[in-house]
N, C-alpha and C positions, 0 to 999 in steps of 0.2 A: 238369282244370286249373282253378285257382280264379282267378276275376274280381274285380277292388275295384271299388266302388261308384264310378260315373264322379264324382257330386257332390265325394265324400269327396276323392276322387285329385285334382279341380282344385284343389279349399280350398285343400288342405299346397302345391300346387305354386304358384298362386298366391302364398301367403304368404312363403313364402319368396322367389319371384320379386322383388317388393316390398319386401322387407329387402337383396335382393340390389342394387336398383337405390337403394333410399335411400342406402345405404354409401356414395360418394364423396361426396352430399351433407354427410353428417352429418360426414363428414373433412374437409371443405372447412370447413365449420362453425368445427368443432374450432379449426383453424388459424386461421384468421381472429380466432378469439377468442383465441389465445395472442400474434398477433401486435398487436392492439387493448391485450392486458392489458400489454403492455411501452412502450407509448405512454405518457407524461406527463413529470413535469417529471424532469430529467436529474441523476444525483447525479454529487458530485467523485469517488465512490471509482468512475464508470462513464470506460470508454474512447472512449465514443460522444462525450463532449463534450475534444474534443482543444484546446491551447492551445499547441503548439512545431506547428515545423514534422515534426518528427521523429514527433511522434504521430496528425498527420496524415497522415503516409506510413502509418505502421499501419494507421489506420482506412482509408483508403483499400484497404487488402489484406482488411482485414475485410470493407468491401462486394464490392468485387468476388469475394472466395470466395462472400459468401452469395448473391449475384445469379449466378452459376454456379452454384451449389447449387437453388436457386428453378429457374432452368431446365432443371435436368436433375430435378427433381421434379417440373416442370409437363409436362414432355414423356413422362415414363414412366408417370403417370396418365394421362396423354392418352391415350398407348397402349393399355394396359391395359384403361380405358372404351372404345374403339374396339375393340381386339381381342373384347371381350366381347358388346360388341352388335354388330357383324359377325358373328362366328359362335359369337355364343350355338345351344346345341343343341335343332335342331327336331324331328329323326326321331333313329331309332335307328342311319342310317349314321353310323362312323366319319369322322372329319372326318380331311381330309389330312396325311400325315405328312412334316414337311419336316427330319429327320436329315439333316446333311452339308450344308446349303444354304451356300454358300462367299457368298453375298452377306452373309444376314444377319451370320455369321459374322465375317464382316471389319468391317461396321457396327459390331457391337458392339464390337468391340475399335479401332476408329480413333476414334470418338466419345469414351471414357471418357483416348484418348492426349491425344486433344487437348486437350480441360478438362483435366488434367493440364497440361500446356505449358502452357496459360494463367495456371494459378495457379504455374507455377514460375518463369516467366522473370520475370514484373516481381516475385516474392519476391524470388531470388535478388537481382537487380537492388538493392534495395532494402536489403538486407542489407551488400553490399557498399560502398554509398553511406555508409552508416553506422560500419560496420565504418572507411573513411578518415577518417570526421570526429571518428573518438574521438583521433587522433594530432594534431589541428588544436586542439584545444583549448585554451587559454589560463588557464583559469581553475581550479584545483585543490581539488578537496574529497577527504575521506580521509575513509570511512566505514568504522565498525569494526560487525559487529553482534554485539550481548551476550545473555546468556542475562537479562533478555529487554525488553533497550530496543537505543536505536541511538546512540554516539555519532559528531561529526564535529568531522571537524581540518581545519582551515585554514594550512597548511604554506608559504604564499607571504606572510603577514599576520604578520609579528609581534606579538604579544600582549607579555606582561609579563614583563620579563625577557628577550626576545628568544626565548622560550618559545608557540607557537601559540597562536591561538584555539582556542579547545575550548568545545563545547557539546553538549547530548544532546536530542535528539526533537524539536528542532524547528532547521531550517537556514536561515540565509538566502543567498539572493545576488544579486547584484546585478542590475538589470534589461539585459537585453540580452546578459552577458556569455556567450560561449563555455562552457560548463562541463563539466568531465568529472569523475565522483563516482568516487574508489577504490574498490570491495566488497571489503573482508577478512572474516575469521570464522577465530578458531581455536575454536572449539568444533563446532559442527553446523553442516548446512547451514541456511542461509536464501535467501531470495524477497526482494530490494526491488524494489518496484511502485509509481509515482506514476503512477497509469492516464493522467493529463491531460496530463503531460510527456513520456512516455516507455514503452518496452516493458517488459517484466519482465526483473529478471537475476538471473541464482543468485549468491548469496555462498558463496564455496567456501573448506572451509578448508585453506590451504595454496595456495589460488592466490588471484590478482590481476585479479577481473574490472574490466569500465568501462561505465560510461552517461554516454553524452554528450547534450547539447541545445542550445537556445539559447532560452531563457526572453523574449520579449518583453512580456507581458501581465501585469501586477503582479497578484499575489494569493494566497491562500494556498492550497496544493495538498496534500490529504490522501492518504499514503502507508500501506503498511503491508508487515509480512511476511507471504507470501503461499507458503512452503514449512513446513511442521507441523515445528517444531521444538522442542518440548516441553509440556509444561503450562501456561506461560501464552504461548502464540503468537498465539492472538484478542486479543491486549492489548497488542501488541508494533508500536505504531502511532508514525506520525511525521508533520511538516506542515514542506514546502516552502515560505518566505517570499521569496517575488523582489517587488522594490520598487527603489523611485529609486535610483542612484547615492549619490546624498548624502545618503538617509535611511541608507542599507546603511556609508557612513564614519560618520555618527553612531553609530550601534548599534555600531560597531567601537571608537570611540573612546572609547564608555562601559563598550567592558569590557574599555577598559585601568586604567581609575581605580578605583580604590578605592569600594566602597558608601560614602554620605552616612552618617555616625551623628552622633549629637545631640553637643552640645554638642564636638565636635572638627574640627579641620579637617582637612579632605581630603587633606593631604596626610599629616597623623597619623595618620590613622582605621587601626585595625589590630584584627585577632582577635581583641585583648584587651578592644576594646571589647562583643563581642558576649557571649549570656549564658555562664555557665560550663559549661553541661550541654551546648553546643557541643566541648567539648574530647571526646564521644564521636562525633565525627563526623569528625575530623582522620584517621583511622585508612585511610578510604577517600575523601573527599570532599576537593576542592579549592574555594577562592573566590579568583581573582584581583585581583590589585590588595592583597594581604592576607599575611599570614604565616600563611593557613589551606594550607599546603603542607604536612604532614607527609608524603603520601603522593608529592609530588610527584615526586619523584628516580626512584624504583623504578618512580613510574605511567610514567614516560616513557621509563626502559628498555626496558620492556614492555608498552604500550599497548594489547595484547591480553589483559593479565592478566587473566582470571575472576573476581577480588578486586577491580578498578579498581571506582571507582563515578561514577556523573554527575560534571560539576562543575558545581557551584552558581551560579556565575556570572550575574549578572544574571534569580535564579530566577523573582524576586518579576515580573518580565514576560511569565514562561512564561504558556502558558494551560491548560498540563498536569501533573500529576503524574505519574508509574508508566508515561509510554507511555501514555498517553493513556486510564489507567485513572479516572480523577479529575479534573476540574475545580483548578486551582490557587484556592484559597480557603481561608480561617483555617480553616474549620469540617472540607474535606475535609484539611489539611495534622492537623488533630490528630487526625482518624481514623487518616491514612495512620502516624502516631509512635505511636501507641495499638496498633493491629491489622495490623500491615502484612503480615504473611503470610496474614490472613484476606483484607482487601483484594485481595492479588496473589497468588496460591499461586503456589509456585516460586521465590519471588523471594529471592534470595542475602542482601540486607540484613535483619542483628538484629534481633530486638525489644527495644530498651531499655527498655521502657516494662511489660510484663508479665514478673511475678513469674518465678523458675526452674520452680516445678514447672506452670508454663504455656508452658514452651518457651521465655520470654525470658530476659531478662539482669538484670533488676530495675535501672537502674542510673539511671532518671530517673522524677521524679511528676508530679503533676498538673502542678502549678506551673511546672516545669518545661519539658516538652510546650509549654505552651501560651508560656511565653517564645520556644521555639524556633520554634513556628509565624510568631508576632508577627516573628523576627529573618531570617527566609527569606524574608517577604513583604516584607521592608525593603529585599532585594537589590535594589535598584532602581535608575537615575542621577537624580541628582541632580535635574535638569529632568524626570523623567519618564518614561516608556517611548516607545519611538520608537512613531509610529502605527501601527495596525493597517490590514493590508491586507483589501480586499475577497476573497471566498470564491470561488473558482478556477472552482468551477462554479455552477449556477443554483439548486442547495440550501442550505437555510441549516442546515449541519449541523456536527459536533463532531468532535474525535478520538475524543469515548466515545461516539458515536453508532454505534449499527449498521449496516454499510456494505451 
């Protein structure tokens, strides 16, 4: 029978002993440093910094799962490090075989019920709480989502004409008010997600979801689609504006009027004042207050038509171009008429601006371009743009920001 050297036999058995006991340290470690590295300042597009009462309910379901979670992983390592140094192996007897032990057995299976019932009865709860308040709502928004921006109708607000408010990627509403947003889509599914107001919901097409809240804290809340619905869906962002009462009728009231242009009055101001290379934009685009409706009749037949495009309206206030692919500014507005498919792939709207055998339409120049940029930025009320709200959460971050 051959013998190993006693020295050699402790070494290995030692070392390993010592890697075996370091292990939960170096896991405890680990942890600690994951949950350290998610520490600091709080962005809008996170859940953690809730502003309705409704996503406060969430977040509260979030901690309590994870503090359930945290105790049933403090308790099975606990285990485990005890079962191990209990009856780690001294001799070469077999250690006791407990098959069929009806205690442990039923332990393990009444334990995992219970956390179970805990996280379902206050979900459940929670859901249904919600699920009532979507019919209490008072306040109506109509959300359409496109391939691959988001527009929204305000269907209780007459606009112009007796004809809605319409606007794209960016919404307001009023401070305080009840709100429930329609989710339509005839095209693919979508995700609309305001993490700070509310939970996620699928936009289905073919059905009629709702999110409801009740917005009290003014400020701007950064959204996005959050279900992968084609090639440009990281770009498919939008910004929640809840603000004063009477800032929210101002803003309403400027985009029933007509844009300010030079030398006409306001009450004349019409299409024709704007430059001519605008008449390639009547095809899809609307500006109220205006006779820039060409599209209008058929866009409102069909408000989910694939063809529909933004409407322009009070653009020159936006703070974004393409869904939040650009900063609104002269310089990004004549990239966006220069290169727009480079800019945004996917995106439905011509290139008037590059030649045919580059895939455009050739149909506008320099000069051009940059009149229309100058005439988009002009979309403005006459006094000014209503003021800008403070940022929802504790970053000072963008729609084209990285969320």
């Amino acid at each position: 029978m051959r013998l190993r050297a006693p020295g050699r036999f402790s070494g290995r058995s030692g070392r390993r002993g010592g890697v075996a006991r370091a292990f939960p340290l170096v896991a405890l470690l680990a942890v600690v440093g994951l949950v350290l590295a998610g520490c600091g300042e709080a962005s809008p597009y996170s859940q953690i910094t809730p502003r309705t009462e409704k996503a406060s309910d969430i977040q509260w379901l979030y901690e309590l799962i994870f503090w359930l979670a945290a105790l049933v992983f403090v308790g099975v390592q606990a285990f485990i490090i005890y079962t191990v140094l209990r009856w780690r192996r001294r001799n070469e007897d077999r250690p006791e075989q407990i098959h069929g032990n009806r205690r442990l057995e039923l332990a393990w299976t009444i334990i995992p019920a219970v956390v179970l019932l805990a996280i379902f009865i206050p979900t459940a709860q929670v859901i249904f709480d919600h699920a009532a308040a979507e019919e209490e709502a008072d306040f109506v928004v109509d959300v359409y989502a496109k391939q691959w921006w988001w527009e929204f109708h305000y269907p209780d607000i007459p606009g112009v004409n007796e004809k809605p408010v319409i606007t794209a990627n960016e919404v307001r509403i009023p401070q305080g008010a009840d709100v429930v947003f329609n989710l339509r889509s005839n095209n693919v599914y979508h995700a609309f997600y305001v993490p700070q107001l509310s939970g996620k919901n699928d936009v289905v097409p073919g059905h009629n979801n709702k999110m409801q809240f009740v917005a009290d804290t003014p400020g701007e809340y950064f959204g996005e689609c959050t279900e992968y619905c084609g090639i440009a869906h990281a770009w498919m962002r939008f910004k929640v504006i809840v603000e004063p009462e009477e800032n929210f009728n101002a803003w309403v009231a400027a985009y029933r009027q007509p844009p300010p242009v030079a030398d006409a009055r306001p009450e004349t101001a019409d299409v024709v004042e704007a430059p001519a290379s605008f008449g390639t934009c009547l095809a899809c685009h609307n500006i109220s207050g205006t006779n820039a409706v060409a599209a209008q009749d058929g866009y409102q037949a069909n408000v989910l038509s694939q063809g529909a495009a933004p409407n322009l309206t009070l653009l020159g206030c936006r703070d974004h171009i393409g869904a939040g692919v650009l900063e609104n500014n002269r310089d990004n507005l004549i990239q966006w008429l220069k290169n727009t498919k480079e800019v945004k792939s996917g995106t439905y709207m011509p290139n008037y601006y590059q030649p045919a055998e580059q895939g455009g339409l050739g149909a506008i120049n320099d000069q051009q371009v940059e009149e229309l940029a100058d005439y988009l930025l002009s979309l403005k009320p006459a006094g000014g743009c209503p003021p800008e709200q403070p940022v929802g959460g504790t970053a000072d971050v963008s729609l084209s920001d990285a969320p």
